[in-house]
Backbone as CSV, one residue per row, in Angstrom:
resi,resn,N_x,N_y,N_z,CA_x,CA_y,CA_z,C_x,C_y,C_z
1,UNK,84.378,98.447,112.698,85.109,98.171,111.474,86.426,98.951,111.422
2,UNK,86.360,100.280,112.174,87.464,101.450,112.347,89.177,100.071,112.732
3,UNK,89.047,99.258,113.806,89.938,98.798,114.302,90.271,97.749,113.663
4,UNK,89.560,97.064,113.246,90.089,96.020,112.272,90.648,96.383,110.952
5,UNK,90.537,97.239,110.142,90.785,98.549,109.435,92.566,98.030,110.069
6,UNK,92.432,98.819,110.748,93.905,99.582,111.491,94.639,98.206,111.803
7,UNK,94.366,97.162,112.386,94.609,96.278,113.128,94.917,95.272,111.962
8,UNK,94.595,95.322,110.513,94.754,94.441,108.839,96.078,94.994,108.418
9,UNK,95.976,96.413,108.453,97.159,97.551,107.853,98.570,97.158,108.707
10,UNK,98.077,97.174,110.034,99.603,97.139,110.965,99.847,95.880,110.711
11,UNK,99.314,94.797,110.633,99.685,93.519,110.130,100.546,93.361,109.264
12,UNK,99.380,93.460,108.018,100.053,92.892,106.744,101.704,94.210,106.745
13,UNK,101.668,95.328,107.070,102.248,96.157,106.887,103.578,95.407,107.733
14,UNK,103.284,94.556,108.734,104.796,93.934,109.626,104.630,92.846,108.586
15,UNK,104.031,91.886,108.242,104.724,90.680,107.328,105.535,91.347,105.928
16,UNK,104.814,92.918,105.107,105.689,93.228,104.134,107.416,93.595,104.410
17,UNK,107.197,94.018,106.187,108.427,94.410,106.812,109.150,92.994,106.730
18,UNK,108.667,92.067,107.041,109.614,90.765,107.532,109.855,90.249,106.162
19,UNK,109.055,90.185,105.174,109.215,89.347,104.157,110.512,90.132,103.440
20,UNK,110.556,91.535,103.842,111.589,92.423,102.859,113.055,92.319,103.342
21,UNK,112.686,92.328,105.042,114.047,92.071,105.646,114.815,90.247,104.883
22,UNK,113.951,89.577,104.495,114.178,87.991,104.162,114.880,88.486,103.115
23,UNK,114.090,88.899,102.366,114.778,89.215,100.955,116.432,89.696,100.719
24,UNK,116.588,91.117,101.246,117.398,91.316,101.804,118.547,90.889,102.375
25,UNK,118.351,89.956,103.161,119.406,88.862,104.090,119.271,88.016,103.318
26,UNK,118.537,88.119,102.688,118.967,86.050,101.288,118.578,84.735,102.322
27,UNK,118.146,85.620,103.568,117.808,83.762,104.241,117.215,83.032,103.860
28,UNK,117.663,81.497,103.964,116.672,80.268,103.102,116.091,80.046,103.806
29,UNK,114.464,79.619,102.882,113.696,79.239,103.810,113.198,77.809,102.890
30,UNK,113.599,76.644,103.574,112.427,75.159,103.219,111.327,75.081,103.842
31,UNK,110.597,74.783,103.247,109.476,74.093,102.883,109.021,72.406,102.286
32,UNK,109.421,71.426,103.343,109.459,70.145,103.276,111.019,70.183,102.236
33,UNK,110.800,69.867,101.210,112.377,69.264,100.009,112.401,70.489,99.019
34,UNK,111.169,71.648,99.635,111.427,72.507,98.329,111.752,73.925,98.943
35,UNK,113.064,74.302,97.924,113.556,75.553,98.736,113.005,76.704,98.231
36,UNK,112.519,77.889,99.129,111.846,78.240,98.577,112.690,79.816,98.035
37,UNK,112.423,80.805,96.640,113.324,81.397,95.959,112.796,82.841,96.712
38,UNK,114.326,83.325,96.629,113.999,85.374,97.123,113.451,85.941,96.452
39,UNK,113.055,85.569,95.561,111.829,86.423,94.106,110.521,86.529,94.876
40,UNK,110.491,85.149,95.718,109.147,85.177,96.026,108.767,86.161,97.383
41,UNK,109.783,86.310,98.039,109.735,86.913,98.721,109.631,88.355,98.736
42,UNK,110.173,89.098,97.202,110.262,90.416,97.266,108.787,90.306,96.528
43,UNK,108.077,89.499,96.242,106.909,89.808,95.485,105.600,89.684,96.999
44,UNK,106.079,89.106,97.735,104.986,88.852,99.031,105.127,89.982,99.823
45,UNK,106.533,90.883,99.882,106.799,91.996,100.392,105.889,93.070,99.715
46,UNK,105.846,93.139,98.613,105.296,94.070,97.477,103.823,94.048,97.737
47,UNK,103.281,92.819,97.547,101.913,92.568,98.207,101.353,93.020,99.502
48,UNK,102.288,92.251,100.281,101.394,92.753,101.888,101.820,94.222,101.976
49,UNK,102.771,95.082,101.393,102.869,96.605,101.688,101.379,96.986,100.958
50,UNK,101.169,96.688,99.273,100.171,97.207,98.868,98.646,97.086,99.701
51,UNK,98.694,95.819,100.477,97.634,95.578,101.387,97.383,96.494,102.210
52,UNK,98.373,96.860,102.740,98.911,97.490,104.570,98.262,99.333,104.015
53,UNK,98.730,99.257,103.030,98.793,100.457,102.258,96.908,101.104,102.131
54,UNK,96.404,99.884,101.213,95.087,99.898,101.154,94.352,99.878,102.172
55,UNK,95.066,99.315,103.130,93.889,99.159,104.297,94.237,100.665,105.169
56,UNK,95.417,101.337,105.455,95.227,102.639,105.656,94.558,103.556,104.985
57,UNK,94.493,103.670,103.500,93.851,104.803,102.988,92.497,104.485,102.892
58,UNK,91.764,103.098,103.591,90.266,102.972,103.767,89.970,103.647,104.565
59,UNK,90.845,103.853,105.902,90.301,104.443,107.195,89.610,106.211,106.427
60,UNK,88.362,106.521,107.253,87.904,107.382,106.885,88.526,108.835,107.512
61,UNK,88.969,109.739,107.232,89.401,110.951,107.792,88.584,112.277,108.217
C-alpha cells in the first residue's frame, strides 16, 4: 500500500503541476464545440495539489 501511497501523491501532485502551468499560460483547451474556462483549471490545480498533498501525509513515518 506504501507505493501506491507515493506513486497517487507524485501523480496527482504532476497533473496539479500541469493544470497550474495551463492556468498560468491562459492556454485554450476544446473540448468538441465547448471551450473550456481557466477557472476551471485553477480549481483542478487546487484539487489534485490537495490530493497529492493528502496522499503524502498518509504515508506513515
Amino acid at each position: 500500500m506504501l507505493k501506491y501511497t507515493i506513486v497517487s501523491g507524485v501523480v496527482f501532485g504532476l497533473i496539479a503541476l500541469l493544470q497550474l502551468i495551463r492556468a498560468i499560460s491562459q492556454w485554450p483547451v476544446q473540448i468538441g464545440a465547448y471551450d473550456v474556462p481557466v477557472l476551471l483549471s485553477w480549481v483542478a490545480a487546487m484539487v489534485a495539489a490537495a490530493l497529492s498533498v493528502w496522499a503524502f501525509s498518509s504515508i506513515p513515518k
